[in-house]
ZABA-939970 format. One record per residue (C-alpha): residue number from 1; residue in one letter; x, y, z. Coordinates in Angstrom, 1 decimal. Example, Ala and Ser with C-alpha at 12.3 -4.5 7.8 and 13.67 -1.06 7.14 Angstrom:
% residues 2
<site num="1" residu="a" xx="12.3" yy="-4.5" zz="7.8"/>
<site num="2" residu="s" xx="13.7" yy="-1.1" zz="7.1"/>
END
This chain:
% residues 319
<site num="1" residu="x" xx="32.2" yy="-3.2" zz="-21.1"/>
<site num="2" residu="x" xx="34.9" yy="0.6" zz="-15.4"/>
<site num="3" residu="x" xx="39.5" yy="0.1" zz="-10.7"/>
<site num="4" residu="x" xx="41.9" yy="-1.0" zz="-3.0"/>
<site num="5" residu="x" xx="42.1" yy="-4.3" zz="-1.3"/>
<site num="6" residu="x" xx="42.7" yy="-5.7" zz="2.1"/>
<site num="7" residu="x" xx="45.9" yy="-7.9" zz="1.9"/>
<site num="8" residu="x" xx="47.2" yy="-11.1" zz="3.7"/>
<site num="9" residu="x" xx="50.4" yy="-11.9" zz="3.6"/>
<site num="10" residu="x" xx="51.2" yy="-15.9" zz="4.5"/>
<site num="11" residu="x" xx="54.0" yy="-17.6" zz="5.2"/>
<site num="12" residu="x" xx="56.3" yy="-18.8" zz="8.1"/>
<site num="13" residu="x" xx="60.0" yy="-17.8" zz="9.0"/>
<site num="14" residu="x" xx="62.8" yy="-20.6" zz="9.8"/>
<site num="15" residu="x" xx="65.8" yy="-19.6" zz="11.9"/>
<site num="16" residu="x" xx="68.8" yy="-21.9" zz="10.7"/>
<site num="17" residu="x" xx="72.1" yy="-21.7" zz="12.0"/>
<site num="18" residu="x" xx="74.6" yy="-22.0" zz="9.7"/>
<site num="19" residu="x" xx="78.5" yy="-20.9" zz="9.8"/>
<site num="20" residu="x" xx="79.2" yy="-19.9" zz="6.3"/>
<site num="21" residu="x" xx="83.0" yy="-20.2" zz="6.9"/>
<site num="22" residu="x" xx="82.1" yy="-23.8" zz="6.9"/>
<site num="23" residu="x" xx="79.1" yy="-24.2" zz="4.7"/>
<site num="24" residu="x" xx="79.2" yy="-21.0" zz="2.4"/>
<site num="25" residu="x" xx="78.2" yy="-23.0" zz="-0.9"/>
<site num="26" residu="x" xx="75.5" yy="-24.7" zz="1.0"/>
<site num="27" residu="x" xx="74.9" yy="-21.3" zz="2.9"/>
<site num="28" residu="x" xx="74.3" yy="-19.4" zz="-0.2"/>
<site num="29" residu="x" xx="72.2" yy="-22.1" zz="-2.2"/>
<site num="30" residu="x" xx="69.3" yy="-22.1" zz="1.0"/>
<site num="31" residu="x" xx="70.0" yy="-18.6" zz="0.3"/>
<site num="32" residu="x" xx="68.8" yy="-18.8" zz="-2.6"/>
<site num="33" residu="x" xx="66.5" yy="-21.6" zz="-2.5"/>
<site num="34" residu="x" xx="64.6" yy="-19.6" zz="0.2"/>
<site num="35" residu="x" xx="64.1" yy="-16.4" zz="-2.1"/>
<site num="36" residu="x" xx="63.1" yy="-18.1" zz="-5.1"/>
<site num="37" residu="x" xx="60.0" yy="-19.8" zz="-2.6"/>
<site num="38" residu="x" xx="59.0" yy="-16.5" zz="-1.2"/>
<site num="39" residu="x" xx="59.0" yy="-15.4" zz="-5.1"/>
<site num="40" residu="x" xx="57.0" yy="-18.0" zz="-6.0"/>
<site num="41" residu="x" xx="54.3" yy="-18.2" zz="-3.4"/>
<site num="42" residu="x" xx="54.1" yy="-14.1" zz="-3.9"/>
<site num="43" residu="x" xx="53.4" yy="-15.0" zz="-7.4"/>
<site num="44" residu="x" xx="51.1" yy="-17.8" zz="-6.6"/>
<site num="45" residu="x" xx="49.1" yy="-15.5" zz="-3.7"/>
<site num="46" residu="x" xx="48.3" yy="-12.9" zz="-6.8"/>
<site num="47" residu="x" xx="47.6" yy="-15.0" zz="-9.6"/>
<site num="48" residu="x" xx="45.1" yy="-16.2" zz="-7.1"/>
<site num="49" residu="x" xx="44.0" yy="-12.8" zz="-6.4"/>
<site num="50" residu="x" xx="45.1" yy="-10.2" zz="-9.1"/>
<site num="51" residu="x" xx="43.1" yy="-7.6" zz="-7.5"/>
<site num="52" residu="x" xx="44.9" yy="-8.2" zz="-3.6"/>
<site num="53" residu="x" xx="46.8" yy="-4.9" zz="-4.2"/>
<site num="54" residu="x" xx="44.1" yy="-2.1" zz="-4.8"/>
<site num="55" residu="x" xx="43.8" yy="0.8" zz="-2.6"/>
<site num="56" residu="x" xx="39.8" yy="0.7" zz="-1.7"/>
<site num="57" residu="x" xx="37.7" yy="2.2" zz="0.7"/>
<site num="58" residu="x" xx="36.1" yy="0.4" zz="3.8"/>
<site num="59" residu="x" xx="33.7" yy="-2.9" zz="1.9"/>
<site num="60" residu="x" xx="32.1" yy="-3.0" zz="5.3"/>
<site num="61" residu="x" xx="28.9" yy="-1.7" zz="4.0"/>
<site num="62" residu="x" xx="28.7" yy="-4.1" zz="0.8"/>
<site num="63" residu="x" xx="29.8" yy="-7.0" zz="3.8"/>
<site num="64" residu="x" xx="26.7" yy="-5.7" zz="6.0"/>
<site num="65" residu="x" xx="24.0" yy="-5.5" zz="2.5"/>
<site num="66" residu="x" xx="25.2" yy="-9.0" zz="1.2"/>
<site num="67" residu="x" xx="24.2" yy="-10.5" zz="5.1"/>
<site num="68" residu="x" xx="21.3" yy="-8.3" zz="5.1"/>
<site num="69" residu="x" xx="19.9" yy="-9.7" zz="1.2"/>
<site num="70" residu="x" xx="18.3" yy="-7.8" zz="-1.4"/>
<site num="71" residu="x" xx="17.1" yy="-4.2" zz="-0.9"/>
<site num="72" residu="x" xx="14.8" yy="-1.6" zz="-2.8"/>
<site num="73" residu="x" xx="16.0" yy="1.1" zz="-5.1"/>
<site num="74" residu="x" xx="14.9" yy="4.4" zz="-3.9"/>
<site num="75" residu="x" xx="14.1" yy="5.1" zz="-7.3"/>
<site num="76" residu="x" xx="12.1" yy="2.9" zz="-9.0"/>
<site num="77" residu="x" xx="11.8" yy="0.4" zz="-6.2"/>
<site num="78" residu="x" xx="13.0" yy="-3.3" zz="-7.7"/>
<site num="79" residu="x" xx="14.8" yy="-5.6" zz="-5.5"/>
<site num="80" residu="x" xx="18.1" yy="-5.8" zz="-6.3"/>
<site num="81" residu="x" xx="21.4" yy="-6.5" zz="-4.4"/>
<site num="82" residu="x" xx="23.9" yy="-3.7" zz="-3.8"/>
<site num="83" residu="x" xx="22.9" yy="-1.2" zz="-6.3"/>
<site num="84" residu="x" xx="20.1" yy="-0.7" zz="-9.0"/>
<site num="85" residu="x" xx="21.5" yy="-1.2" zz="-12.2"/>
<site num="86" residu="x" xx="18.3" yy="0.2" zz="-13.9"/>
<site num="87" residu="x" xx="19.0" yy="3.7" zz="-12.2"/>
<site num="88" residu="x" xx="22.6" yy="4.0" zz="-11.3"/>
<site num="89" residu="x" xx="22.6" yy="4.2" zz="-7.7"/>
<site num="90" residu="x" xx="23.3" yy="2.6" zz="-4.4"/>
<site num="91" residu="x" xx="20.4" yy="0.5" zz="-2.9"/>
<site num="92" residu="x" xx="18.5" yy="1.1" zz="-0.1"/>
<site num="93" residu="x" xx="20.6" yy="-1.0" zz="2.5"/>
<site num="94" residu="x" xx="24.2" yy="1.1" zz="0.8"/>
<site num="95" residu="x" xx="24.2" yy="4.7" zz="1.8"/>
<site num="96" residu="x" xx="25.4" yy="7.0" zz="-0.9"/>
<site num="97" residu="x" xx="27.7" yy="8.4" zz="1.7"/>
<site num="98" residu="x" xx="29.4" yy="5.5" zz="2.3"/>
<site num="99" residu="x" xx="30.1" yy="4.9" zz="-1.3"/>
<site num="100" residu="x" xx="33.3" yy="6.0" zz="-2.3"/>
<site num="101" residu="x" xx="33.2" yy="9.0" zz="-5.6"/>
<site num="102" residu="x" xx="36.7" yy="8.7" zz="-7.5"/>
<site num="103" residu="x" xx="38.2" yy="11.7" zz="-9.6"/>
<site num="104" residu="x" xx="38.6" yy="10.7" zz="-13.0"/>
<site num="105" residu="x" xx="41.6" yy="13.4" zz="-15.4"/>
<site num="106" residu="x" xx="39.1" yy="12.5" zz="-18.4"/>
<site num="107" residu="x" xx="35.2" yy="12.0" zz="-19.1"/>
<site num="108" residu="x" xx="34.3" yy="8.6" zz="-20.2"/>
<site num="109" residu="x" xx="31.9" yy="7.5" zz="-22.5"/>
<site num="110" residu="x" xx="30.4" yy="4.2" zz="-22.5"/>
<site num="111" residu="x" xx="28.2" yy="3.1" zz="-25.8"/>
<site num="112" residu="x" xx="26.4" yy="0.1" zz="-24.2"/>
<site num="113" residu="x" xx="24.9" yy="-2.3" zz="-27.2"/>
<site num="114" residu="x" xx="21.0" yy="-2.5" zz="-26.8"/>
<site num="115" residu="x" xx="21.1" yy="-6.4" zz="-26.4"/>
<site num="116" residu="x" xx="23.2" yy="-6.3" zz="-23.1"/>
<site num="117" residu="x" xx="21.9" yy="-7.0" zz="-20.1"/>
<site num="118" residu="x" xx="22.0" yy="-4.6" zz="-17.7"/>
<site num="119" residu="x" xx="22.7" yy="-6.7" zz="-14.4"/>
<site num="120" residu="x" xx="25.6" yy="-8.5" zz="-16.2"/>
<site num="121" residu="x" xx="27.0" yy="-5.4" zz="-17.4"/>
<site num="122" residu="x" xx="30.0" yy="-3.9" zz="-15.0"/>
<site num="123" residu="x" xx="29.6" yy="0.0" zz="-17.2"/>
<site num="124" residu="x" xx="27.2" yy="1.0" zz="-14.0"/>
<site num="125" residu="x" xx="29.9" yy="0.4" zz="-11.5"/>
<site num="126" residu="x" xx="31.8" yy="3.5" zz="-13.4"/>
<site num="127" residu="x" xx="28.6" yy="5.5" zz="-13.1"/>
<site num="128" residu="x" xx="27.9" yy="4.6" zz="-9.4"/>
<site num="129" residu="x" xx="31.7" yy="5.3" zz="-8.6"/>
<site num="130" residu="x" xx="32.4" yy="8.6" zz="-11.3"/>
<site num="131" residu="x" xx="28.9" yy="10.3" zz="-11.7"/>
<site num="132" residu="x" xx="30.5" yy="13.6" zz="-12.7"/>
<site num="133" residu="x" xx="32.9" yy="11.8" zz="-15.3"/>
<site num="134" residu="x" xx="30.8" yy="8.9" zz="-16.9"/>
<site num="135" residu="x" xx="28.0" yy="8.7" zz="-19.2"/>
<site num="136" residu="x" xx="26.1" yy="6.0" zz="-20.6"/>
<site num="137" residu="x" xx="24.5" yy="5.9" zz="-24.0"/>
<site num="138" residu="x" xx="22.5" yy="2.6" zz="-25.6"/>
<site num="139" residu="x" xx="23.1" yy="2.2" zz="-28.8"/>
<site num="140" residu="x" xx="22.4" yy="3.8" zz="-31.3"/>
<site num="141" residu="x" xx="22.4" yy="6.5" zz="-29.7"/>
<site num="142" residu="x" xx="26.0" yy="7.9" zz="-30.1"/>
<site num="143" residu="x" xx="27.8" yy="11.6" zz="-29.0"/>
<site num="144" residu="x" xx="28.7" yy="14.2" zz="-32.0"/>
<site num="145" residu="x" xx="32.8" yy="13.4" zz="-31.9"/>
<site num="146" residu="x" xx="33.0" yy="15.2" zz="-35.0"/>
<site num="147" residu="x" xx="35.7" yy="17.8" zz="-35.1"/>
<site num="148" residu="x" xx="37.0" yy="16.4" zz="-31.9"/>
<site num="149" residu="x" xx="39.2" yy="13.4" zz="-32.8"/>
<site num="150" residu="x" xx="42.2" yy="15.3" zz="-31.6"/>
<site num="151" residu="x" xx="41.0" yy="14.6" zz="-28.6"/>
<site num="152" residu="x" xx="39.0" yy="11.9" zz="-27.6"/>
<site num="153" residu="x" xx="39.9" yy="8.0" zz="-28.5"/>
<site num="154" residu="x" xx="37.6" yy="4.8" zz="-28.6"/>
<site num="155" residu="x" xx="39.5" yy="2.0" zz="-26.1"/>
<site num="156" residu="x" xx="38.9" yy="-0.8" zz="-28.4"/>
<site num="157" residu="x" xx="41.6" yy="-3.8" zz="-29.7"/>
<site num="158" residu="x" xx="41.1" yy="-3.3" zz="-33.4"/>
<site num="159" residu="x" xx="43.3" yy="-3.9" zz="-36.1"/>
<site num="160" residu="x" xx="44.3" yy="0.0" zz="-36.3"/>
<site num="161" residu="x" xx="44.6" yy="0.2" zz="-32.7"/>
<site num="162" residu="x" xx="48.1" yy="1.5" zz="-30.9"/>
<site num="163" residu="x" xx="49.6" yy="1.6" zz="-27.3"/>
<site num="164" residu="x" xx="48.6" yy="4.4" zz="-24.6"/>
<site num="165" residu="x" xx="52.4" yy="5.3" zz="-24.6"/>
<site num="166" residu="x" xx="51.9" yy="6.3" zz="-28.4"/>
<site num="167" residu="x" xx="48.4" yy="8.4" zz="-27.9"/>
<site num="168" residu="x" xx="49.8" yy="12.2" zz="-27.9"/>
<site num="169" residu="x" xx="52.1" yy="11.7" zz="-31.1"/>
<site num="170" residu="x" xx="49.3" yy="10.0" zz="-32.8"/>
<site num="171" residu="x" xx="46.8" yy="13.0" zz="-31.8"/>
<site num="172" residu="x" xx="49.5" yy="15.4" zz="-32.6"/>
<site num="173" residu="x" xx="49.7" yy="14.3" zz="-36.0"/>
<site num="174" residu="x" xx="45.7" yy="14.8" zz="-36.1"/>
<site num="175" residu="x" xx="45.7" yy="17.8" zz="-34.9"/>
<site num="176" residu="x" xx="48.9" yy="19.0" zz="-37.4"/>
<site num="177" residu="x" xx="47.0" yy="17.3" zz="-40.7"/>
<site num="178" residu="x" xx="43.4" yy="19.6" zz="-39.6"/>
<site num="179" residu="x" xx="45.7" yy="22.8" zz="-39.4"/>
<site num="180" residu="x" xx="46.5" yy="21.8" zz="-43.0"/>
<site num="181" residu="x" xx="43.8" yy="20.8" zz="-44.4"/>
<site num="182" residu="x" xx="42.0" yy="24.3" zz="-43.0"/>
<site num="183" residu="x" xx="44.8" yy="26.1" zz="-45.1"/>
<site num="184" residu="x" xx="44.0" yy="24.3" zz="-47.9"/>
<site num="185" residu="x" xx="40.6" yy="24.9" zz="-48.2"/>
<site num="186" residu="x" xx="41.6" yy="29.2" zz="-48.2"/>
<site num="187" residu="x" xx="44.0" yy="28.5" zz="-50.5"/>
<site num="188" residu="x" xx="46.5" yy="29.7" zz="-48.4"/>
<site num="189" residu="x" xx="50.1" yy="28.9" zz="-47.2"/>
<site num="190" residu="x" xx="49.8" yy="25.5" zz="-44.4"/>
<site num="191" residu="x" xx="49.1" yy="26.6" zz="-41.0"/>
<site num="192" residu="x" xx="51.8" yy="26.0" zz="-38.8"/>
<site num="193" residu="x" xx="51.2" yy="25.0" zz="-35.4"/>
<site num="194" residu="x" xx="53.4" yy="26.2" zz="-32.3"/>
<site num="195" residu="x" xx="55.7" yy="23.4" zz="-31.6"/>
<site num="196" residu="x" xx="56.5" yy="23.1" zz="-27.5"/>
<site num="197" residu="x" xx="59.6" yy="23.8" zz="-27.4"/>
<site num="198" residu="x" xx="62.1" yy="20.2" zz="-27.3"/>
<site num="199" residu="x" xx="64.6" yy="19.5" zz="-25.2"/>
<site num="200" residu="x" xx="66.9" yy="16.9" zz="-24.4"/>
<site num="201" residu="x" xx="64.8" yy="13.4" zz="-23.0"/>
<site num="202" residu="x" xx="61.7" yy="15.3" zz="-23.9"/>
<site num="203" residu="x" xx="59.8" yy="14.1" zz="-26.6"/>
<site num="204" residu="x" xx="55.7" yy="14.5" zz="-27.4"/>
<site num="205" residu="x" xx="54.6" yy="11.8" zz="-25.1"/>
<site num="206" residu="x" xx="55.4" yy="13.7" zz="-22.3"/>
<site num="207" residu="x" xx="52.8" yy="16.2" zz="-20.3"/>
<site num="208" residu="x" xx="56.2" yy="18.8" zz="-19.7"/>
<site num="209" residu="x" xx="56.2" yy="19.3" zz="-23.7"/>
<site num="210" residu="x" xx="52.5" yy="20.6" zz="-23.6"/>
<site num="211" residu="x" xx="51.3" yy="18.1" zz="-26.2"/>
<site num="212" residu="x" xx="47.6" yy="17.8" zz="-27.3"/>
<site num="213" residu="x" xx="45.4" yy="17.2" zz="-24.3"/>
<site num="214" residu="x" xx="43.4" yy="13.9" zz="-24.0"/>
<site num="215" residu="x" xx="39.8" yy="14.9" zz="-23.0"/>
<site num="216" residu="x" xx="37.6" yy="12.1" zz="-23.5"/>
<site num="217" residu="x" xx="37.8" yy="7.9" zz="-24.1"/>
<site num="218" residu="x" xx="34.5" yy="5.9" zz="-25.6"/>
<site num="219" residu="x" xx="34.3" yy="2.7" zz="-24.5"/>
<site num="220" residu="x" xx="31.8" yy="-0.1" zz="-25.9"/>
<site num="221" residu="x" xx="29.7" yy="-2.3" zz="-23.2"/>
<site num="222" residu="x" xx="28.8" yy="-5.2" zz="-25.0"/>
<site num="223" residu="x" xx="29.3" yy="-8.9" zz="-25.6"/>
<site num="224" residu="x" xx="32.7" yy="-9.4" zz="-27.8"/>
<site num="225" residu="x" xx="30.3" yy="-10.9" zz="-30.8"/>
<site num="226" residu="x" xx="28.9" yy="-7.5" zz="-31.2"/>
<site num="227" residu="x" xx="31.1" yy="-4.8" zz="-30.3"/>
<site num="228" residu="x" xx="32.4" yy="-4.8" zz="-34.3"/>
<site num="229" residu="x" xx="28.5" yy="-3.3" zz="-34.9"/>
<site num="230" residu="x" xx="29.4" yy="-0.4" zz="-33.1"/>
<site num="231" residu="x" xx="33.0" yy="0.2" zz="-33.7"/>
<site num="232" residu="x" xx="32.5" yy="0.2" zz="-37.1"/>
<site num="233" residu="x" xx="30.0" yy="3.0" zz="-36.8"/>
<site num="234" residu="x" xx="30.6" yy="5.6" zz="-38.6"/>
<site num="235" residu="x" xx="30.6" yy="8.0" zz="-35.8"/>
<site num="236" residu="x" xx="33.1" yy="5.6" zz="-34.3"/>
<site num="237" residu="x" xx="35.4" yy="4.7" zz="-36.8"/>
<site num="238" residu="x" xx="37.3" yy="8.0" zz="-36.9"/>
<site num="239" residu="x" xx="38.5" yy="7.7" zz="-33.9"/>
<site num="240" residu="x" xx="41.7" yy="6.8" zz="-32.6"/>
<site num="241" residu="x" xx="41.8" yy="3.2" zz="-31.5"/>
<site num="242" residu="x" xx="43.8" yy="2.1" zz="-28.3"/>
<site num="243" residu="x" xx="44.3" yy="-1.1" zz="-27.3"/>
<site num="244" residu="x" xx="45.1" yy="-2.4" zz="-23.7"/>
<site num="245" residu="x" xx="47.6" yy="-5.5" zz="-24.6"/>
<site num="246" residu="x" xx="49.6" yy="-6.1" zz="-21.3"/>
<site num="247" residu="x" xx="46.2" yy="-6.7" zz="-19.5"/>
<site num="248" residu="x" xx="44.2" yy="-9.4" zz="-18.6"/>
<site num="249" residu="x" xx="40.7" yy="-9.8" zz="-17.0"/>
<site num="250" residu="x" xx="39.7" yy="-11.7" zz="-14.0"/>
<site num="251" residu="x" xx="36.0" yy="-11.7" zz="-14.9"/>
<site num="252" residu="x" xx="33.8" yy="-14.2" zz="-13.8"/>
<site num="253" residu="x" xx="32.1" yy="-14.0" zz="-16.9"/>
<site num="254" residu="x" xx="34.9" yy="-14.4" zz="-19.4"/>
<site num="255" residu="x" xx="33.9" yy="-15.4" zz="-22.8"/>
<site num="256" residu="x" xx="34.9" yy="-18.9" zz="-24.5"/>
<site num="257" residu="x" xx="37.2" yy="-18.8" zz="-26.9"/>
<site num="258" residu="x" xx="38.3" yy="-15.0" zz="-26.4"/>
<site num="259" residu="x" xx="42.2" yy="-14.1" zz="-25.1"/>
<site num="260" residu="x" xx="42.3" yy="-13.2" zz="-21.6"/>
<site num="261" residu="x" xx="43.8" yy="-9.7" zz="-22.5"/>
<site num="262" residu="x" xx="39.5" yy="-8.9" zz="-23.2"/>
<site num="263" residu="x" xx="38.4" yy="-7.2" zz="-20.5"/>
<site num="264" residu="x" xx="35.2" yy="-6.4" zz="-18.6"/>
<site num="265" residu="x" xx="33.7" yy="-2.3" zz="-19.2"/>
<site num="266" residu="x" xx="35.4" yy="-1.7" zz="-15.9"/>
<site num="267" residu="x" xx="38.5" yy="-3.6" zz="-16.0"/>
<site num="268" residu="x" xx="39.2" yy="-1.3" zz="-19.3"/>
<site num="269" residu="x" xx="38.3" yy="1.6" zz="-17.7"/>
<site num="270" residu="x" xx="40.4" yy="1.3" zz="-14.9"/>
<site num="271" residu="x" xx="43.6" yy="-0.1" zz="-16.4"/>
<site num="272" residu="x" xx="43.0" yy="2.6" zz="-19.8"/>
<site num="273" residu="x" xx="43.6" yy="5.3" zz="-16.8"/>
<site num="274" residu="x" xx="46.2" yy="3.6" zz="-14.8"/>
<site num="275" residu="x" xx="48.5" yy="3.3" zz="-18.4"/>
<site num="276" residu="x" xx="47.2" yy="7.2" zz="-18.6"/>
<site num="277" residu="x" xx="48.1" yy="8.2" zz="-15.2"/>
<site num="278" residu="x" xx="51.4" yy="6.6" zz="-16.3"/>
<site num="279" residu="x" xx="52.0" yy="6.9" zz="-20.0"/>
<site num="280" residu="x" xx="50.7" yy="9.8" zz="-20.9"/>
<site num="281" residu="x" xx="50.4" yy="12.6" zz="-17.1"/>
<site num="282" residu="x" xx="54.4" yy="11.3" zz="-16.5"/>
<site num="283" residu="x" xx="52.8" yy="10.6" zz="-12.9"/>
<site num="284" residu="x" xx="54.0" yy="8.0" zz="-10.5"/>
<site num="285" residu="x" xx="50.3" yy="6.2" zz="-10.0"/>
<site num="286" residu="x" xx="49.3" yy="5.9" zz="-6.2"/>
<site num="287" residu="x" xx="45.9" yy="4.2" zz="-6.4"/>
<site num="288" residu="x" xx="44.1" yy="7.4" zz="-7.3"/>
<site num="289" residu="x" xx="41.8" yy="5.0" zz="-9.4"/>
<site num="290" residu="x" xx="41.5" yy="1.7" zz="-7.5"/>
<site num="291" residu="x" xx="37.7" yy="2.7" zz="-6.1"/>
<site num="292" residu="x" xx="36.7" yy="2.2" zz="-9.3"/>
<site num="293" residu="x" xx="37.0" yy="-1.3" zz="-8.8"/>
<site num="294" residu="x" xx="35.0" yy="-1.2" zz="-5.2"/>
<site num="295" residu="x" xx="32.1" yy="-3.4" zz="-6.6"/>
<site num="296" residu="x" xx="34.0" yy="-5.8" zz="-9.0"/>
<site num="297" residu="x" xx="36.5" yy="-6.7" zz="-6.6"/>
<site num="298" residu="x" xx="34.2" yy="-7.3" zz="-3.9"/>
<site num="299" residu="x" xx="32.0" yy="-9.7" zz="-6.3"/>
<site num="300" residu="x" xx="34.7" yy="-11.2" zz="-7.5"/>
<site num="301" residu="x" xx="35.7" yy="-12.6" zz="-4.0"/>
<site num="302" residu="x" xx="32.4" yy="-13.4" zz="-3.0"/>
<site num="303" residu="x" xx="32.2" yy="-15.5" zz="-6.5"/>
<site num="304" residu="x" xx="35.4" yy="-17.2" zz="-5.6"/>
<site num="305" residu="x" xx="35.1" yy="-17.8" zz="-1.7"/>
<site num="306" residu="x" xx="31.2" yy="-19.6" zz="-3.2"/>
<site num="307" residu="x" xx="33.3" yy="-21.8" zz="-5.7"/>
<site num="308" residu="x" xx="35.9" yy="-22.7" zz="-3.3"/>
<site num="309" residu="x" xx="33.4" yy="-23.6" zz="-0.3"/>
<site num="310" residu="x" xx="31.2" yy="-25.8" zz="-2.9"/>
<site num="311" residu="x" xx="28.5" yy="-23.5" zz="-2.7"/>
<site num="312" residu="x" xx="26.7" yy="-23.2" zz="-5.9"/>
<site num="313" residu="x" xx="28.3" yy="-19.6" zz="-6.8"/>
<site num="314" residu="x" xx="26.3" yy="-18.1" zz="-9.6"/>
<site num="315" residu="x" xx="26.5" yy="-14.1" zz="-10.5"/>
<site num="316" residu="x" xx="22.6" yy="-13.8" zz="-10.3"/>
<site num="317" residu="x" xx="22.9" yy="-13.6" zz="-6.2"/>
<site num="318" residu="x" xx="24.8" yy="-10.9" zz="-6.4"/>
<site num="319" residu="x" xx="22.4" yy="-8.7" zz="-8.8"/>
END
């Protein structure tokens, strides 16, 4: 299973001249009527694009390589359309300069299930976008999180799983019952940990209190029928689950039969470190993270400019 866009704003102004000493009911019901249209047609303009509002570097480039067709990967030279999805990088028609790198607060891991096919899969556009910050492992093929889940979590919508906002008490408490058990096993009195000081309006979800630090979040790249394979790992299952529940994906590839708060590998990515950015830093967020959605937004017009033309819009083109 990793997120800024031009936007057009539509719509035409009508000058009416009204005296509202004589028509102040009628005055303030056009009023109305006129703000409750510009509402709506907002609304209606981004539930037709949800992704309208992203910050994103120049898509001139991935404009100029879907004119120009397919182009070799510098690497291990297939064909492919935008980037190499074998190798993690740019193709040779996008120069690497021209792509934009993102800053990521956390490393990510992404546990991609061996039966996932790599040009469907969005986990490379975090790679392409965070190099530094993401890694990708095929199952089986897991990282040691022992001894670490104080600080890392697994972004998955199990039946354990809890909010962002709720991540630092819940790690907290980890990191309190290890500081016990350690006692325990010297037969000694319980380690006790040095509290951040509390004050008033500050409690442990806030970065001011000094809470446990967040280093890491796992994510699983794989169809929804099989991610329970590798959740349930035992390497896995420790972890703290965090579910994304206000969400909801605009993938072109959305499964049948599965709620639209199930997201694409980059979709959770992006929106797990918007709610962190948010939830858990206290920060106002500015669009820090929006290149990470360079690629998927760009495909996901070009999907939906191809259905609405009547064109026969299938995802292969664009791999």
């Amino acid at each position: 299973m990793i997120h800024a866009l031009e936007t057009e704003h539509f719509g035409s102004k009508k000058k009416m001249a009204l005296n509202p000493s004589v028509f102040p009911r009628e005055s303030e019901a056009n009023n109305a009527n006129c703000i409750e249209t510009k509402q709506s047609h907002a609304a209606s303009i981004a539930s037709e694009d949800p992704l309208q509002n992203l910050c994103l570097a120049s898509q001139e480039v991935l404009h100029k390589a879907q004119q120009s067709g397919r182009s070799r990967c510098l690497k291990c030279g297939g064909s492919r359309m935008f980037y190499c999805y074998t190798c993690c990088v740019p193709v040779e028609n996008v120069p690497t300069e021209l792509i934009p790198l993102v800053q990521l607060p956390l490393k990510i891991d992404i546990i991609k299930h061996p039966n996932e096919t790599d040009g469907k899969s969005t986990a490379v556009h975090a790679k392409l976008l965070a190099p530094d910050s993401v890694s990708i492992y095929t199952y089986p093929c897991i990282p040691e999180y022992e001894g670490k889940d104080h600080e890392v979590v697994l972004v998955f919508p199990g039946p354990q799983a809890i909010s962002i906002k709720d991540v630092s008490f819940h790690l907290q408490k980890r990191i309190e019952s290890q500081g016990k058990g350690k006692a325990d096993d010297f037969d000694m009195p319980p380690f006790k940990l040095k509290r951040p000081k509390v004050e008033e309006g500050c409690d442990l979800n806030e970065s001011a209190c000094e809470g446990p630090a967040l280093k890491r979040a796992v994510f699983i790249d794989s169809t929804w029928s099989q991610t329970n394979q590798i959740a349930s790992d035992e390497r896995l299952r420790e972890l703290l689950q965090v579910e994304l529940k206000t969400r909801k994906t605009c993938f072109w590839r959305h499964q049948k039969g599965k709620p639209d708060t199930f997201l694409s590998t980059i979709e959770a990515i992006y929106y797990f470190l918007v709610d962190y950015h948010s939830d858990m830093l206290k920060e106002k967020y500015k669009g820090q993270y929006d290149n990470l959605l360079f690629f998927y937004s760009f495909m996901y017009r070009l999907i939906k400019n191809a259905k609405g033309s009547g064109e026969k819009a299938t995802p292969k083109a664009i791999h």
